[in-house]
N, C-alpha and C positions, 0 to 999 in steps of 0.2 A: 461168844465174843461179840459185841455190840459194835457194828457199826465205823464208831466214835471214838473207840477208845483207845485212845493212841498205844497202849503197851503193845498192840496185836501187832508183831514184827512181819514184815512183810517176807523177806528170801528167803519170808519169811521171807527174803531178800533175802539161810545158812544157806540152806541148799540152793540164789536165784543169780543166774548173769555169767555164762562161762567164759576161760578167757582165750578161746583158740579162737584165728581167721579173726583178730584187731578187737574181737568184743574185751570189755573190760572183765575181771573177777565180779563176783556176787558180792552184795554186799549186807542182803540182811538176811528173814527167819526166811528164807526156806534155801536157801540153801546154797550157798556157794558152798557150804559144809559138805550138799550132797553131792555134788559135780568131784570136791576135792577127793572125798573118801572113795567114790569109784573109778577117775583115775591111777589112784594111787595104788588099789589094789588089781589095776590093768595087766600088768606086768609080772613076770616070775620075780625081778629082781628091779626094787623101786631108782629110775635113772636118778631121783636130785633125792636130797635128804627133805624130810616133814617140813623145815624149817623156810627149805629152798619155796614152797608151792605158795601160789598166791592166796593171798587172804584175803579177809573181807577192806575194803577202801574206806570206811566209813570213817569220817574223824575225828579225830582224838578230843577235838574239843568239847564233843559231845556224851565222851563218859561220865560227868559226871552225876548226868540226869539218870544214864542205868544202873550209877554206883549206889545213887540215894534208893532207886527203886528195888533194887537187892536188899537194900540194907532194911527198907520196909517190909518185905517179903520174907526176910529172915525172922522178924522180930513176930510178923502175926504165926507166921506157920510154928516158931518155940514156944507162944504164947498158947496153941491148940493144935498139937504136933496130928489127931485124928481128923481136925476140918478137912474136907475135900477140895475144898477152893482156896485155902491157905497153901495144904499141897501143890498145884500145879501151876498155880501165882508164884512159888516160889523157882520151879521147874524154868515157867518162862522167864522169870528175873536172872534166871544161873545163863539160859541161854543169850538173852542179850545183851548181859554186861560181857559175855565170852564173846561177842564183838568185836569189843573195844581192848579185849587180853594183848598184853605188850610180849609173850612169850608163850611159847608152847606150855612151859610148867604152871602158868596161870589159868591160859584156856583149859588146860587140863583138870586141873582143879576143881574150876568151873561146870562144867560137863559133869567130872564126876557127882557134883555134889547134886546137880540135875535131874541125874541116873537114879541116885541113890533116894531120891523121893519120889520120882515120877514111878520109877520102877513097880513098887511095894505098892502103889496106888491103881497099878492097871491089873492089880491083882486083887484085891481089897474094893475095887471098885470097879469093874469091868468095863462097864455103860458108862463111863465118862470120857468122851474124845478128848480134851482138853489134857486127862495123862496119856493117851496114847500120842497126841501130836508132841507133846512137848518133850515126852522121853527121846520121840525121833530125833527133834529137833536138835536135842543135847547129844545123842549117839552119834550126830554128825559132825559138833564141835570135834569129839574126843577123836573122831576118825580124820579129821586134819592133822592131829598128833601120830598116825599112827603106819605102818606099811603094810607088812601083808594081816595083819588082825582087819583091815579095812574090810575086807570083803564078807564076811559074816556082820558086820555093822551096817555094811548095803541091804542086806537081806533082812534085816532088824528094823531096819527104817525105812523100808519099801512096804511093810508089814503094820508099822506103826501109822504107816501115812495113809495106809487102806483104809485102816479102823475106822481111825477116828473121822474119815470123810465119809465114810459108811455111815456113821450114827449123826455128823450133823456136817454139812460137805461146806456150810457157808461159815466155819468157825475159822478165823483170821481171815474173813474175807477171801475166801474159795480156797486159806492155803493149802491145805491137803493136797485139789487139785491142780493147785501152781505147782508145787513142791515136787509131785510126781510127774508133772509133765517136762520139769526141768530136770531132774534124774532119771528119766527113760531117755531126754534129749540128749544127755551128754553123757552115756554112762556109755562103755564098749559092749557091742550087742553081742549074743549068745553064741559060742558058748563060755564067752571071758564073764562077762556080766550081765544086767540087765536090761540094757540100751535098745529099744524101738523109736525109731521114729514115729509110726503110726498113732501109736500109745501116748507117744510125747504130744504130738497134733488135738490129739483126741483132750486130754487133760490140761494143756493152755487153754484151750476154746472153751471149754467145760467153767474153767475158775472166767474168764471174763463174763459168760450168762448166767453164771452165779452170783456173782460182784462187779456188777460192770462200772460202779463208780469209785472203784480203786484203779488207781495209777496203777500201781506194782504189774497188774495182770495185763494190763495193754502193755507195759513198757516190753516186758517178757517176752508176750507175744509179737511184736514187731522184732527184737533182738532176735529172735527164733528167725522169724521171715527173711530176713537181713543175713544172718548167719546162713540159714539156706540158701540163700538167692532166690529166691520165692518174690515173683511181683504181683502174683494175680490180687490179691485183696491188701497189698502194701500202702497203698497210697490209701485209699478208702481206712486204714487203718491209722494209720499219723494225722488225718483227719479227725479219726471219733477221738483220739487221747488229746489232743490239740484244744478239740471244743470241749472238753472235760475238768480241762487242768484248771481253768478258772474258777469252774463252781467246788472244785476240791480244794482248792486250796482257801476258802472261806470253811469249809467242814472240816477240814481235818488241819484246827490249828494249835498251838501253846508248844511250850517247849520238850512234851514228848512228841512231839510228829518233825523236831527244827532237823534233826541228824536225817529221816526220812524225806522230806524234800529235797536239803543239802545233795543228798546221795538222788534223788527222781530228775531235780533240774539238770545236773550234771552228765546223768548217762541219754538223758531226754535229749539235749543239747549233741553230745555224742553220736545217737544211733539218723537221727535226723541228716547229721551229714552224711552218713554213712549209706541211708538210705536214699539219698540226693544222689548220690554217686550211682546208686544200684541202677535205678531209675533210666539214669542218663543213657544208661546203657543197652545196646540190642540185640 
């Protein structure tokens, strides 16, 4: 994944941004998906129904740009169902239009339809991170639809998220290692799930020296500090993404990156006061 290329979803923003102690839901590719699908299967017996848990914030008026992008992604992957890169283009395009799904029967869809290519390609194709991350990333949609089926889909996509950062660690701009370090962050540690804090530490820091000119992994990283109460490197942190955000936002621009800022300025705006507050404090 280049750099530049706006498809690369950041919460991957599924599995990025939890929303316990005032922080907001995640909102793109890595994963508010993963945060949901391990709380969800916390519990012997799930407290709110699938429907009840928070989902991604991103807005609506920006479907339409994943809708075309899907609808592109469909047409080359039928046009040469054996391409490799038809495959997991389409993978990515099932997960970010499951974004923007107005219902569980959609995002489900979605996901599945993800699955069902990425799958067959991490098997047919082993050495390509690109179906290992994207299968994760669509296992995680499907695991916001789901209760206790969630917890074998954490382990599915803790798996996935290894791979593919194994074989190329800076593909969507470090997310492998955003992605894992925001479901080790928010997942219930052992023996419910797989939740480390240290693990979590370890793999925010990892994706910012990997990519440090993406937003997504500073924003993360300070949310983590914030949501800690961690001051030591906090301020020195809202400093580097501060002085960052202006040369990014001349690179990463046109109308696939509009819904990723929309959602960067917003929670950027958010964690700043939040961290004003922490600060204040002795």
């Amino acid at each position: 994944m280049k750099p530049g290329n706006a498809s690369a979803t950041p919460i991957s923003a599924a599995l990025n941004r939890g929303w316990r102690k005032g922080l907001r839901p995640l909102a793109g590719p890595c994963l508010a998906l993963i945060l949901q699908a391990v709380l969800l299967c916390a519990a012997p017996a799930p407290p709110k129904k699938p429907a009840d848990i928070p989902m991604p914030t991103l807005s609506a008026k920006f479907s339409d740009t994943a809708q075309i992008k899907l609808i592109n992604a469909r047409k080359k992957f039928q046009a040469d169902t054996n391409s490799t890169p038809a495959a997991w283009a389409l993978g990515q395009a099932c997960f970010w239009r499951g974004e923007f799904a107005g219902d569980d029967e959609e995002r489900t869809a979605l996901a599945n339809e993800g699955i069902a290519v990425c799958r067959p390609l991490t098997i047919r194709a082993p050495t390509v991170p690109e179906g290992h991350y994207y299968l994760a990333m669509n296992l995680g949609q499907l695991a916001r639809t789901k209760w206790l089926e969630a917890l074998g889909l954490v382990k599915e996509l803790e798996r996935g998220l290894k791979l593919a950062g194994g074989m190329n660690p800076r593909l969507d701009h470090a997310g492998p290692d955003r992605c894992l370090g925001l479901l080790y962050r928010d997942a219930p540690g052992w023996p419910i799930s797989v939740g480390s804090k240290s693990k979590a530490r370890t793999h925010l820091l990892r994706a910012v020296e990997l990519a440090p000119q993406f937003p997504e992994n500073h924003l993360v990283l300070i949310e983590t500090w914030v949501m800690w109460k961690e001051k030591k490197t906090l301020q020195r942190d809202l400093d580097t993404l501060a002085g960052l955000l202006p040369k990014a936002r001349k690179q990463l621009t046109g109308a696939d990156w509009a819904a990723h800022w929309d959602d960067w300025e917003r929670r950027w705006q958010e964690v700043q006061a939040k961290a004003a507050e922490l600060l204040r404090k002795k």
